[in-house]
C-alpha positions in Angstrom: 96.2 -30.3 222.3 93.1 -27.7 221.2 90.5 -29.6 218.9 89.7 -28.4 216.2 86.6 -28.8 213.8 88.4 -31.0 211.3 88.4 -33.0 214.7 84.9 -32.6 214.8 83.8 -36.2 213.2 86.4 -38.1 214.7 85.0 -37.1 218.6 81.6 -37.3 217.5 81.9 -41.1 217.0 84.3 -41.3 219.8 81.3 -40.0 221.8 79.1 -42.2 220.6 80.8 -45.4 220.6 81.5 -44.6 224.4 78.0 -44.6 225.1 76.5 -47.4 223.8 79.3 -49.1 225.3 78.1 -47.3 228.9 75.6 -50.0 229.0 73.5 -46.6 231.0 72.5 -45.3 227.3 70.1 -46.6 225.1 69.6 -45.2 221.7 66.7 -44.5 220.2 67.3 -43.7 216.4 70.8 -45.5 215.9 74.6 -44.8 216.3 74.6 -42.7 213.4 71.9 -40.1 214.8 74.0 -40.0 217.5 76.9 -39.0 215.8 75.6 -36.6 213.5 74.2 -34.6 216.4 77.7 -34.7 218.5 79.1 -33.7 215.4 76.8 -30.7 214.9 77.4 -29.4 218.3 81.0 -30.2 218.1 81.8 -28.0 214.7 79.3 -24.7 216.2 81.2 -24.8 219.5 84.6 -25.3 217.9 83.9 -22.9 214.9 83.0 -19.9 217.7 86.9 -20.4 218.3 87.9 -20.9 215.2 86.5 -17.1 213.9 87.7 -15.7 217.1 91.2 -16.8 216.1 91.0 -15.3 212.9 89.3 -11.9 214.2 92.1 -11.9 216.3 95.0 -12.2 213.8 92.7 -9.9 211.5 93.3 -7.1 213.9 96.9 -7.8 214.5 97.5 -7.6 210.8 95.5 -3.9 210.9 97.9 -3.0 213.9 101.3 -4.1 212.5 99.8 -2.2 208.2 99.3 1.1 211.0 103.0 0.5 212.0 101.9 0.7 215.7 105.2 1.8 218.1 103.6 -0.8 220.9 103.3 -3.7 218.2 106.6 -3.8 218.2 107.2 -4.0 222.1 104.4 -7.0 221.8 105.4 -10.7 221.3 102.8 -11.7 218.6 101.6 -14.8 220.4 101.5 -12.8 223.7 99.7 -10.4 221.7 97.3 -12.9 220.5 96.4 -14.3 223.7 95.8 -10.7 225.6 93.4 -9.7 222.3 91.7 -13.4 222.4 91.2 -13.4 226.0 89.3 -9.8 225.5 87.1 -10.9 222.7 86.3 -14.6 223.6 83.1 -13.5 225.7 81.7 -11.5 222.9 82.1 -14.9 220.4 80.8 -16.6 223.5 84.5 -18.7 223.6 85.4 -20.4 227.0 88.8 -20.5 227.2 90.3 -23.0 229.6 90.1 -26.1 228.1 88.7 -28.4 230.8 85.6 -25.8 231.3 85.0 -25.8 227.2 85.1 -29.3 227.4 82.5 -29.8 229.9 80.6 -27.0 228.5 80.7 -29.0 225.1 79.6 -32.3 227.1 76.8 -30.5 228.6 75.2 -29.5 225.2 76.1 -32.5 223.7 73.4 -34.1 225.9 71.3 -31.5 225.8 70.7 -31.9 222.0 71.1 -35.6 222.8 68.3 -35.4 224.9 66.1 -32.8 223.6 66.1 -34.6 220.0 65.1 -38.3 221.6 68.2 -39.5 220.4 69.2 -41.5 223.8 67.2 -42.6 227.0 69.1 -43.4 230.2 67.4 -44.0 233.8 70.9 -42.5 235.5 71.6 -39.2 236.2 72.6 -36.5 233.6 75.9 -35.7 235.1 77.1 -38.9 234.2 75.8 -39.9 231.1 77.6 -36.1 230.5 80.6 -37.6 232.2 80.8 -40.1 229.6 80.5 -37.5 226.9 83.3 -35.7 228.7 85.9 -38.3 229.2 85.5 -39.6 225.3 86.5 -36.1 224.3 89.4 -36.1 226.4 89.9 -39.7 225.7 90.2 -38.5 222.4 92.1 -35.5 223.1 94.9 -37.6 224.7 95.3 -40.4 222.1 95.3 -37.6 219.3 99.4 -37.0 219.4 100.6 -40.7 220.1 97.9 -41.5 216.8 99.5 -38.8 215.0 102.8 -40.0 215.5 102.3 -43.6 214.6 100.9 -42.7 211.0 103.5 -40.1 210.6 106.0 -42.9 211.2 104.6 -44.9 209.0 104.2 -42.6 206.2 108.3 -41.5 206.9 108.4 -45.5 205.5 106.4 -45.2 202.3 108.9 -45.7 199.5 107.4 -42.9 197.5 108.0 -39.6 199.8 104.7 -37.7 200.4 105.2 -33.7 201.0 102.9 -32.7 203.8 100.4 -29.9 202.3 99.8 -32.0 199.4 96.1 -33.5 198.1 98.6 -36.9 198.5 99.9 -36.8 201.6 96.3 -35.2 203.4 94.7 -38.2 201.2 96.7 -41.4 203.2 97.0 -39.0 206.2 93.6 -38.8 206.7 93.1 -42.7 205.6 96.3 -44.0 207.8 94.6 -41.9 210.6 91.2 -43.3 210.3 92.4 -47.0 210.4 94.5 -46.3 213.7 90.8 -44.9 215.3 89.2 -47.8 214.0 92.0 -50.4 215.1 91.4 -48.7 218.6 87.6 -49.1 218.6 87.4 -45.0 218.5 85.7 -45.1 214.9 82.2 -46.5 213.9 
């Protein structure tokens, strides 16, 4: 699963929660300091992606308007991979996962750090360890939690339509509760 920066929030108090419960972290200004500054970092690193994917189906729309004989040759996902892969240093986009990850972690703390937000007498790489395994902790619970509120909005007597206000409205609220029910949400 690629996060996302509607995931943004959700990993940001993840994060946060997994460190005060380190017992190696104390914070300075608060959970919600904390949280706010995970989720800044979270939504500039995941937006990078996020324009890169749409540059890159911005200039596969140009190619297949120009009728390009070698478009059609190209699998459009195949296609999408080979231009992403070519532009992703220019919008400064790492793309194997684990390294984005840890690159994420590390400026996480950073900002963490930099802003007085935590102290911790233990070394960085494993307060950013902590960071690290709460997004993939995160990461990993993401599909079976998507799957238990989809299965329980399947029971609703009144069928919601995915892609409507509605159905993003108890998504979003059925989602939620499983985090907190989980201890993943402040």
């Amino acid at each position: 699963m690629r996060l996302r920066v509607a995931h943004a929030p959700y990993v940001a108090n993840k994060i946060a929660i997994d460190l005060l419960n380190s017992g190696v972290v104390h914070f300075t200004r608060g959970v919600e300091a904390v949280v706010h500054a995970a989720q800044e970092v979270l939504e500039q690193e995941l937006g990078k992606e996020a324009a890169l994917d749409e540059r890159v189906w911005e200039l596969i729309e140009e190619k297949e308007e120009e009728a390009d004989p070698d478009l059609e040759l190209a699998d459009r996902k195949q296609l999408f991979w080979l231009i992403k892969k070519r532009l992703a240093p220019e919008f400064g986009v790492i793309l194997d996962y684990e390294d984005k990850y840890n690159d994420i972690s590390h400026k996480i703390l950073k900002k963490l750090y930099d802003e007085d937000l935590i102290n911790y007498n233990v070394a960085d790489n494993r307060v950013k360890n902590i960071i690290f395994d709460a997004i993939m902790s995160y990461i990993k619970s993401y599909d079976e939690i998507e799957d238990i509120v989809l299965e329980k909005i399947s029971h609703y007597k009144r069928k919601l339509i995915p892609g409507t206000d509605e159905f993003e409205v108890v998504y979003k609220k059925l989602f939620e509760d499983e985090l907190r029910r989980r201890g993943m949400l402040v």
